[in-house]
C-alpha distance (Angstrom), angle and dihedral (degrees) to the residues before:
residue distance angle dihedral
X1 . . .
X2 3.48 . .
X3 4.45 104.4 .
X4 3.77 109.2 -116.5
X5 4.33 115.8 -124.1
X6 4.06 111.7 -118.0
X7 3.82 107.6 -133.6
X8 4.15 94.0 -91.1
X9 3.48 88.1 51.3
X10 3.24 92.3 58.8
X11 3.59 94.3 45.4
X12 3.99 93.1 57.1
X13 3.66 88.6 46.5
X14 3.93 98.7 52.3
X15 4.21 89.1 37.5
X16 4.05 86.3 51.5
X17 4.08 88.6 62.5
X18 3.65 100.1 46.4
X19 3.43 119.5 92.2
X20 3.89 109.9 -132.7
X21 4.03 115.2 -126.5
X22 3.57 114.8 -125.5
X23 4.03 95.5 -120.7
X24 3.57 95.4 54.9
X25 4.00 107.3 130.8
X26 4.18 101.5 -166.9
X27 3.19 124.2 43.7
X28 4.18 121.5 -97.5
X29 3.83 111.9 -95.8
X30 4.35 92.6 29.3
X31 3.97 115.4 114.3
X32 3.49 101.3 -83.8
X33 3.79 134.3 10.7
X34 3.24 124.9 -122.1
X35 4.22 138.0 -171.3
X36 4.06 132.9 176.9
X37 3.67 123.1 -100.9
X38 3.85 89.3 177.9
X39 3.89 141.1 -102.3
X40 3.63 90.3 79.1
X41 4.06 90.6 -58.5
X42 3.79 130.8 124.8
X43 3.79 134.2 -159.4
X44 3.95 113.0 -127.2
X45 3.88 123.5 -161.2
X46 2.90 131.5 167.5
X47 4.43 133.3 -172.2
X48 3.66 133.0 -167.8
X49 3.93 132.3 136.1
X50 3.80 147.4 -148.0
X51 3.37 113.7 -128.4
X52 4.36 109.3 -179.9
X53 3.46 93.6 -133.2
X54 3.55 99.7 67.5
X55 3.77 102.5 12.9
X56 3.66 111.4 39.6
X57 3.96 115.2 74.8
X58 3.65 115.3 -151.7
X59 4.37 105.5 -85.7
X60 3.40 97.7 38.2
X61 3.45 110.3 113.9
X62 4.00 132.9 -138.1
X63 3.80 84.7 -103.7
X64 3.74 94.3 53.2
X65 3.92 92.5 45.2
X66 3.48 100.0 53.6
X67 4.25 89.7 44.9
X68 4.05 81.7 50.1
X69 3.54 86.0 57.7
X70 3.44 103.2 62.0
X71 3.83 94.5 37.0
X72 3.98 78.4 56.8
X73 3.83 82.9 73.0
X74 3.50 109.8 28.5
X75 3.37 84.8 57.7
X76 3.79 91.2 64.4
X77 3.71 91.9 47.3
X78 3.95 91.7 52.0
X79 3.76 85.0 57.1
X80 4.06 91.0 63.4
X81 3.44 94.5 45.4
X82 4.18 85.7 -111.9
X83 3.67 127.6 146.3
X84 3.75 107.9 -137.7
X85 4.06 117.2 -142.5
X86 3.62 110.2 173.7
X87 3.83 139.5 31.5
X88 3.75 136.2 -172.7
X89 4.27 124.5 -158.2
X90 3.26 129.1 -141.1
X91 4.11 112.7 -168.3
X92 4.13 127.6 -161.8
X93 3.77 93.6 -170.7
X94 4.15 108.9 -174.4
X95 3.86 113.0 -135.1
X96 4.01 88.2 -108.1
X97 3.74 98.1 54.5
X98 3.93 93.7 43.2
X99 3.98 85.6 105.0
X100 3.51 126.0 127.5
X101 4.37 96.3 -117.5
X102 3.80 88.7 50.0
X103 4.00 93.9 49.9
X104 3.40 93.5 43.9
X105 3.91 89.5 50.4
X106 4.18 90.4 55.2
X107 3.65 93.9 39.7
X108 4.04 97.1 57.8
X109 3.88 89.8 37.3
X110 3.90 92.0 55.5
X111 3.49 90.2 39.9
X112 4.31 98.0 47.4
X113 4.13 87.0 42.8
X114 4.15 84.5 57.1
X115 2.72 106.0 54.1
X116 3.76 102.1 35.7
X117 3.87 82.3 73.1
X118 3.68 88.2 41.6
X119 4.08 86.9 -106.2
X120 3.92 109.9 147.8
X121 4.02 111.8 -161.6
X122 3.88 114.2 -132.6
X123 3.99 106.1 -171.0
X124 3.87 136.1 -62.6
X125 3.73 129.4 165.8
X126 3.87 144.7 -79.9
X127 3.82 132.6 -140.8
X128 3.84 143.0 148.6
X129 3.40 119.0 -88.0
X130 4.08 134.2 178.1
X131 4.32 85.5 -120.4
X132 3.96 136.3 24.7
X133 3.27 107.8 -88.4
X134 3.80 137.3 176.9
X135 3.83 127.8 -165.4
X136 3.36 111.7 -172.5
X137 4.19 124.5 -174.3
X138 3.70 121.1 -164.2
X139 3.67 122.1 -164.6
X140 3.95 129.5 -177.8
X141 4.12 135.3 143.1
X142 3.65 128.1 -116.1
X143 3.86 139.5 175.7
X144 3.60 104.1 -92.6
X145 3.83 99.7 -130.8
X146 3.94 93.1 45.5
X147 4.31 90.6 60.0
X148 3.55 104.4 102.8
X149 4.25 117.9 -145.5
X150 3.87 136.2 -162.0
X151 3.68 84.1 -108.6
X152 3.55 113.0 79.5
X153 3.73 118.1 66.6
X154 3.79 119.5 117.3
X155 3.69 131.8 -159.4
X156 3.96 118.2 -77.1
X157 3.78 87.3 36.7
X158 4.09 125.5 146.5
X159 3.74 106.1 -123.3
X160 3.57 111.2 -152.2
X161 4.34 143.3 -172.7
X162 3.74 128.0 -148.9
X163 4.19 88.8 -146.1
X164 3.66 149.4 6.2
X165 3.71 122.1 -80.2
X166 3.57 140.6 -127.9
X167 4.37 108.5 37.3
X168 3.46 85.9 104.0
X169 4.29 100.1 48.3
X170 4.34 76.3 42.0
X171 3.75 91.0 52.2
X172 3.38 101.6 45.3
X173 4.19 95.6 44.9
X174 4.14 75.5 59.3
X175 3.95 107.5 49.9
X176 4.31 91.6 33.0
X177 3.93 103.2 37.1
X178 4.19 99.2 20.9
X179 3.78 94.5 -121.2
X180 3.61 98.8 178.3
X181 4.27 119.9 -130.2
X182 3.46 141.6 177.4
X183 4.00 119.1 -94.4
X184 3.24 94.6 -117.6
X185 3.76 97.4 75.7
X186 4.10 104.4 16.6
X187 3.30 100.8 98.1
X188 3.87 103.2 42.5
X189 3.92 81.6 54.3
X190 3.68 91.1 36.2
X191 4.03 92.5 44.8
X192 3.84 90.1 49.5
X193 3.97 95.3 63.8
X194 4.36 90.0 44.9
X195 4.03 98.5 38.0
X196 3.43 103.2 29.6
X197 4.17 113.3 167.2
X198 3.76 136.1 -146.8
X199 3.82 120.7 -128.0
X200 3.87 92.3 -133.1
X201 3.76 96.0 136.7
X202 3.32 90.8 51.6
X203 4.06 96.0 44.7
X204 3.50 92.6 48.7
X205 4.08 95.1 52.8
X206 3.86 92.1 47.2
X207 3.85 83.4 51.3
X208 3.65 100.8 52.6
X209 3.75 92.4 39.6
X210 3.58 86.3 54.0
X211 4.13 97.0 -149.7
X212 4.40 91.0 132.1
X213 3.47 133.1 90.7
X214 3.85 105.5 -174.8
X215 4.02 132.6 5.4
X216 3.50 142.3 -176.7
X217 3.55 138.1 173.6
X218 4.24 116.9 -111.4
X219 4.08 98.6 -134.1
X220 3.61 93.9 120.7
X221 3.58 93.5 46.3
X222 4.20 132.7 -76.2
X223 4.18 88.4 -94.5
X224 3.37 96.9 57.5
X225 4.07 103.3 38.9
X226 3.99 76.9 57.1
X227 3.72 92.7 59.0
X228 4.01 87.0 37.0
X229 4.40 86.0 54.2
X230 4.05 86.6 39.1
X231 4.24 93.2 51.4
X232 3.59 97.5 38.8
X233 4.36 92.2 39.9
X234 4.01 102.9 34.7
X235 3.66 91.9 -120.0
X236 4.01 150.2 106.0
X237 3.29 140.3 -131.9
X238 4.06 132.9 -123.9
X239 3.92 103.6 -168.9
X240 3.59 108.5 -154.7
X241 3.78 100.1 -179.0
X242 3.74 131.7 24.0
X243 3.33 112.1 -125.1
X244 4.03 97.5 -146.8
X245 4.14 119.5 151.1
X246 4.07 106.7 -114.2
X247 4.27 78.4 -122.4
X248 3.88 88.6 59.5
X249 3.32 85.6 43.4
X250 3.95 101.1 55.6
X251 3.68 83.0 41.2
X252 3.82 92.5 65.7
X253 3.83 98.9 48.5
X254 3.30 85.7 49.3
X255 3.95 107.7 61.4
X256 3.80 88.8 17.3
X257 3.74 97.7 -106.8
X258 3.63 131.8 159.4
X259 3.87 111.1 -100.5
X260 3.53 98.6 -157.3
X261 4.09 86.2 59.5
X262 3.36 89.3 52.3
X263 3.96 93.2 49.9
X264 3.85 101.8 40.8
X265 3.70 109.2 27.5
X266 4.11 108.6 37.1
X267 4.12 94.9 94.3
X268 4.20 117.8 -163.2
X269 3.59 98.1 72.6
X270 3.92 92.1 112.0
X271 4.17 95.1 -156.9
X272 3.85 122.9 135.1
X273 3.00 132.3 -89.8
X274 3.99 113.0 -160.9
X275 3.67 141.6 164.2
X276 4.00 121.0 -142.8
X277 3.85 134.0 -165.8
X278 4.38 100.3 -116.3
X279 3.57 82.5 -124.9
X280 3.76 94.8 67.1
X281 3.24 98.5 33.0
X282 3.87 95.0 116.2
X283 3.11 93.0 41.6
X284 3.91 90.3 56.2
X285 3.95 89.2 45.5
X286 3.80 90.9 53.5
X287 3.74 93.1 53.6
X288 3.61 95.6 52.7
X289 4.07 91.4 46.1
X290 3.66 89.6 48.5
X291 4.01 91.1 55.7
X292 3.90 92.5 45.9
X293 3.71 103.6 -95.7
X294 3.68 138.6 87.2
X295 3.86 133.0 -123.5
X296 3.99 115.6 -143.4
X297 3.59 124.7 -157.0
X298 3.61 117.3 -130.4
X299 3.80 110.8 166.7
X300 3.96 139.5 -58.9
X301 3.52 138.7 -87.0
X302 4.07 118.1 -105.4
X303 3.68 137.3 -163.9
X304 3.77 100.0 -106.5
X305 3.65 114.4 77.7
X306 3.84 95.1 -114.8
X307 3.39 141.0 125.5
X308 3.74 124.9 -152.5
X309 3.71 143.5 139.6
X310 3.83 118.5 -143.2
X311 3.40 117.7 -132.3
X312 3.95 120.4 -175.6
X313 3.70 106.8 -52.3
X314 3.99 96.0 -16.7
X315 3.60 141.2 68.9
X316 3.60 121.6 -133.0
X317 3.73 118.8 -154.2
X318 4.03 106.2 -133.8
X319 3.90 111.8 -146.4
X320 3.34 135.8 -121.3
X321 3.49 98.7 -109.9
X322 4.05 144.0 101.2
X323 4.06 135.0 128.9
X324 3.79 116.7 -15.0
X325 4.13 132.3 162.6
X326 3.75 110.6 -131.7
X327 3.75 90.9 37.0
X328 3.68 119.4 104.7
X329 4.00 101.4 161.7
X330 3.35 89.3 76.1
C-alpha cells in the first residue's frame, strides 16, 4: 500500500518543484509571501481556506465560518507586522447549500470579518463543490525591511505570546466530543472556537516599533509554531511559564486532562508568537499596551535546538507536533 503524505509533507514536496522567483522577499513556506514592486516596497499575499469538513465544529454557524475565514488570514498578516488592504473569495458552494438564507449567511460574515480588520473584498469566483469551502486571498504592501520572518531570533532572546492558550482546544473537546462544563466558563471556551480574533493591532505595533526578531502566528498550535521559529531561526526554546487560560485550566482538573496538551497542542488560536531582544523588551510591552493588548513572557530562546518547558525540578521535552490535514493519529 502506497504510504499516504501528512499535510507538511506535502508542503515540502510541492515547494521542492517550484522554481523560486528572484524578487521574492520571505522565504517559501513562512506565513505570508512576499515579492518587490520597487522603491524599497514589497507586495504581501497571503492564501488559505476553510473547508467545513475540517474547519467548522458543529454550532458554528455559516456566519461565523465565513468571519473565521478571513481571521484565518489576517491572522497571518498580523504575524508580519503587515496591514492587509484587499481580499479576493473564492466559493465551493454544494448544490444543497446554494439557498438564498445560507448565501446570505457567508456573504455578511465575509463581509463583517473585512472590514473589522479594515479589509475591503474586491471580487473572486464561485463554483460547485462536493463541501463548503472558502478561499480567501489577502493582499497588502509593506516596506521590505520592516516585514518581520520566522527566521530571525538569536540565542538569549525573550520569547513572547499575545494571549493565553488552550479555550479554544477546551471549546472544541466540548461542541465535538460533549465534554460536559460548568456555565460559568462554557461560553468563553465555547466563544473562542466560533469568534476567534487576530492580533493584528498588536502585530502591526511590534512591527513599526521594530523591538522583534522572528514571528509567527499560533493556528497550528503554540508547540509547533515553536518548532516552526526554531527550523526557520536555528534555535530552541526554554519555556519558563505556560501560558494556559485559568478556564483551560479549570477545564483540565476537571475531566482529568493534561494541561500542557491543552496549552501546546490545541492549534486555531491565531495569537503571536514573537521573539524580542531583553533589551527591548519594554519597549515591545509598551507597544502592545498602547494598541490594546498585552504581550506575555514565556521563556527565551537557547542555542541548542530544543524545545522544553521546565516544570518544578524537571524539564519536559515539548513535541513537535500540533494541527495537520492528512493526519489522523493525532
Amino acid at each position: 500500500m502506497t504510504r499516504k503524505l501528512a499535510e507538511r509533507e506535502i508542503i515540502e514536496l510541492i515547494l521542492s518543484k517550484i522554481e523560486e522567483s528572484p524578487r521574492m522577499a520571505m522565504p517559501l513556506g513562512d506565513d505570508v509571501s512576499a515579492i518587490e514592486i520597487g522603491y524599497g516596497l514589497v507586495a504581501v499575499l497571503k492564501t488559505d481556506m476553510l473547508v467545513a469538513s475540517t474547519d467548522v465544529p458543529p454550532g458554528m454557524s455559516f456566519w461565523q465560518a465565513a468571519r473565521k475565514a478571513v481571521v484565518m488570514n489576517v491572522s497571518d498578516f498580523a504575524a508580519k507586522g503587515v496591514k492587509p488592504e484587499a481580499m479576493l473569495v473564492s466559493l465551493g458552494i454544494p448544490e444543497k447549500l446554494a439557498e438564498k438564507r445560507v448565501i446570505e449567511q457567508i456573504a455578511e460574515g465575509l463581509n463583517v470579518g473585512a472590514r473589522e480588520y479594515g479589509v475591503y473584498i474586491l471580487g473572486g469566483d464561485t463554483n460547485e463543490a462536493c463541501d463548503l469551502v472558502i478561499a480567501c486571498m489577502l493582499y497588502g504592501t509593506a516596506e521590505k525591511n520592516k516585514i518581520v520572518s520566522r527566521g530571525g531570533a538569536k540565542p538569549g532572546e525573550i520569547v513572547a505570546v499575545t494571549g493565553l492558550f488552550g479555550r479554544t482546544a477546551a471549546g472544541l473537546k466540548i461542541l465535538l466530543e460533549d465534554f460536559e462544563v460548568s456555565r460559568q466558563i462554557k461560553e468563553k471556551l465555547v466563544n473562542s472556537v466560533l469568534m476567534p480574533k487576530a492580533r493584528l493591532n498588536d502585530g502591526l505595533a511590534l512591527a513599526k516599533a521594530g523591538v522583534i526578531s522572528a514571528s509567527i502566528d499560533s493556528s497550528d498550535g503554540l508547540a509547533w509554531s515553536l518548532y516552526e521559529i526554531s527550523k526557520a531561526s536555528g534555535v530552541g526554546f526554554e519555556i519558563e511559564a505556560m501560558p494556559l487560560a485559568p478556564e483551560a485550566r479549570e477545564f483540565a482538573k476537571m475531566h482529568g486532562l493534561d494541561p500542557i496538551e491543552l496549552c501546546f497542542y490545541g492549534g486555531e488560536e491565531y495569537e503571536l508568537v514573537v521573539t524580542v531582544k531583553p533589551k527591548l523588551w519594554r519597549k515591545a510591552q509598551k507597544a502592545v499596551e498602547k494598541a490594546g493588548g498585552k504581550l506575555i513572557k514565556i521563556g527565551r530562546t537557547v542555542e541548542k535546538k530544543e524545545i522544553y518547558l521546565k516544570v518544578k525540578d524537571r524539564n519536559v521535552l515539548l513535541e513537535p507536533r500540533g494541527w495537520e490535514h492528512f493526519r489522523r493519529e493525532k
